[in-house]
C-alpha positions in Angstrom: -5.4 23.1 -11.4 -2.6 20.9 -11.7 -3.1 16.7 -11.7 -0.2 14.5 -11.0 0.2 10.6 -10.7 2.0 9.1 -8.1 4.8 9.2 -10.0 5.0 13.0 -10.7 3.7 12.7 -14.3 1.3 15.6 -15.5 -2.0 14.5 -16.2 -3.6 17.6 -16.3 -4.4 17.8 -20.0 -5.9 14.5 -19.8 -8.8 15.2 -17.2 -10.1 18.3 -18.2 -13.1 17.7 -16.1 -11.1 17.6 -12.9 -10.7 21.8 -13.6 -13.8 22.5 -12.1 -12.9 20.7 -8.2 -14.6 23.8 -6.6 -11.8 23.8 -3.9 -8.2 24.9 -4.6 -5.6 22.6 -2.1 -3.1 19.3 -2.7 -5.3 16.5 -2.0 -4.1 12.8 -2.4 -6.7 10.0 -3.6 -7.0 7.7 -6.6 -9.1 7.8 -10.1 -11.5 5.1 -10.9 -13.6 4.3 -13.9 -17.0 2.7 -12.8 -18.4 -0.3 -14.9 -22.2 -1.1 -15.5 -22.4 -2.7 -11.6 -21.0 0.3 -10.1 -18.3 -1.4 -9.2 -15.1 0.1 -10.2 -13.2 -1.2 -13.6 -9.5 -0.7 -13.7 -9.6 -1.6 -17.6 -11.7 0.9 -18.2 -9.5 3.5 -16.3 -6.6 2.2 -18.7 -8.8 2.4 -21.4 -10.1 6.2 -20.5 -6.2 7.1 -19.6 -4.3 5.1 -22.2 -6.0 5.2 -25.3 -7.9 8.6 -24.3 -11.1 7.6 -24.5 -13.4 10.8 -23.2 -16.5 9.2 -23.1 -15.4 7.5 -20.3 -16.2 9.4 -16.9 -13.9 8.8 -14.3 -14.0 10.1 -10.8 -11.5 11.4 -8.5 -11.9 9.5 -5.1 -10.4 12.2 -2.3 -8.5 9.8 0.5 -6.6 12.8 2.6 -5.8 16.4 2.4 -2.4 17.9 2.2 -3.1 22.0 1.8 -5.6 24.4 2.1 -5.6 27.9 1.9 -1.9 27.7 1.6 -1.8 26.0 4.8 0.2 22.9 4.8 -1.8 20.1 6.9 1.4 17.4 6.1 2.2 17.7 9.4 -1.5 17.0 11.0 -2.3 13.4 12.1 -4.8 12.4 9.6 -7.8 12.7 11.7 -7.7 16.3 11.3 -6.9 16.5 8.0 -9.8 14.0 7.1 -12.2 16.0 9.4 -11.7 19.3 6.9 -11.7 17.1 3.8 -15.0 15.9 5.1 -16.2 19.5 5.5 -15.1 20.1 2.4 -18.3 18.4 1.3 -16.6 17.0 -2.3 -19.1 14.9 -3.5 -20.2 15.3 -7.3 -20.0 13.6 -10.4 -16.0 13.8 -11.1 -14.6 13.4 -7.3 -16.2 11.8 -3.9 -15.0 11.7 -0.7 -15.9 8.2 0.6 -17.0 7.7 4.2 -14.0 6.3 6.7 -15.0 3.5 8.5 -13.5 2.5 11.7 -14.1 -1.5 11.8 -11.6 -2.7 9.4 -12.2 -6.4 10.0 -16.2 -5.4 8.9 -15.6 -3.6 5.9 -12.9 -6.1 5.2 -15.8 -8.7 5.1 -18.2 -6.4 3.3 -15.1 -5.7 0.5 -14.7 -9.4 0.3 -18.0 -10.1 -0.3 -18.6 -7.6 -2.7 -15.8 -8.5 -4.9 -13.7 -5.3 -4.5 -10.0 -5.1 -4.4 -8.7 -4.8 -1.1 -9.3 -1.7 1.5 -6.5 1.0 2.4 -5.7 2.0 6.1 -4.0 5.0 7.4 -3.3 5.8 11.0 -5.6 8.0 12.6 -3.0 9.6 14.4 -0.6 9.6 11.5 1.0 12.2 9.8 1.6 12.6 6.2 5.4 12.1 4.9 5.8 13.0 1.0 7.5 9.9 -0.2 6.9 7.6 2.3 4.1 5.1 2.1 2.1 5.9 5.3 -0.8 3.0 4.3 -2.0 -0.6 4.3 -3.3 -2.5 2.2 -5.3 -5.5 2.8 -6.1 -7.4 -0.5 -8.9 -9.6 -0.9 -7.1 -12.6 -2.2 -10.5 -13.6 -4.3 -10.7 -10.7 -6.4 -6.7 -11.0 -7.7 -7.4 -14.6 -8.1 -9.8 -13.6 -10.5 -8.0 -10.7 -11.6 -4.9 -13.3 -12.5 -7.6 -16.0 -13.9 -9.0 -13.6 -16.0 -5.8 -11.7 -17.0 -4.4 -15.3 -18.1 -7.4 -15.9 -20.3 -7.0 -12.5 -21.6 -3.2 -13.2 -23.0 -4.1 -16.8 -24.4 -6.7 -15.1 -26.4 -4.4 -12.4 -27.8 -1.8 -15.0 -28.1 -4.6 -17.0 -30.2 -5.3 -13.8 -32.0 -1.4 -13.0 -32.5 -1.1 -16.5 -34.2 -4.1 -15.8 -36.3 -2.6 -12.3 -37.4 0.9 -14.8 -38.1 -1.0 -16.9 -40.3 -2.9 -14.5 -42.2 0.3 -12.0 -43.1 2.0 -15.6 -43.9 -0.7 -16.5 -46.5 -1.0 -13.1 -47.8 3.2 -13.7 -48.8 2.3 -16.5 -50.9 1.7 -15.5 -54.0 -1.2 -18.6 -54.7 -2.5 -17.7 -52.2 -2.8 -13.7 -53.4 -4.0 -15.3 -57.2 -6.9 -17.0 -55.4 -7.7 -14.0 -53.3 -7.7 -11.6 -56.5 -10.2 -14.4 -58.3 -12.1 -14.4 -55.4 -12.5 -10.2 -55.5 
């Protein structure tokens, strides 16, 4: 079992878990770290994936199928293929295959409302092209408002913190200020 990012990187080594997918093929999908809410938590992906944090459980979310059995299914519109992932029946702890829906204005609504990131779109009738992006996306124009509002608060507190880290290694160079720290010790 082999695990690649989108940009060819080898991730293998850092999803052990992802060894025991009970079905051998190429699949395409996404990781995603859940929070408390269920809802899912892109810093705590980056937290699971950059800092290599184990405890975290993420789950491999299973979009389309590219080969089985050594067949290749690239050339299948995507109805197809998503009618043998779905009989694949990959739904446990470490990977899901969500439902496809067919009103995207609905789920849209029901994304929007439930403060998710956007929804992804493929042609029914599409086939798959390595290297080609053959997918919408819709974003919800809330949630990356948030996303930016809350990202924005995030960097003034580190800048906050990277001034406090200034002033401390500034005091720590004056040498009164080390003589009153050793009489305080």
């Amino acid at each position: 079992m082999r695990v690649r990012s989108r940009r060819g990187w080898d991730m293998t080594d850092l999803l052990p878990e992802l060894g025991a997918l009970p079905v051998a093929g190429t699949f395409d999908g996404e990781l995603v770290a859940l929070g408390e809410d269920g809802a899912p938590d892109f810093p705590l992906l980056c937290e699971r994936m950059l800092i290599r944090r184990r405890g975290i459980v993420v789950t491999y979310v299973v979009f389309d199928l590219l080969r089985l059995d050594g067949r290749d299914l690239t050339g299948a519109p995507y109805f197809e293929r998503r009618a043998e992932l779905q009989a694949l029946n990959l739904n446990g702890v470490y990977w899901q295959t969500p439902e496809t829906l067919d009103d995207g204005p609905a789920l849209f609504e029901a994304v929007c409302a439930h403060g998710l990131e956007g929804v992804v779109a493929k042609r029914r009738a599409g086939r798959y092209r390595p290297g080609e992006r053959c997918w919408v996306k819709t974003k919800n124009r809330e949630y990356w408002r948030y996303d930016m509002e809350r990202e924005s608060a995030i960097n003034s507190r580190r800048q906050r913190r990277s001034s406090e880290l200034r002033r401390t290694a500034a005091t720590r160079r004056d040498p009164s200020t080390l003589e009153r720290h050793a009489l305080r010790t």
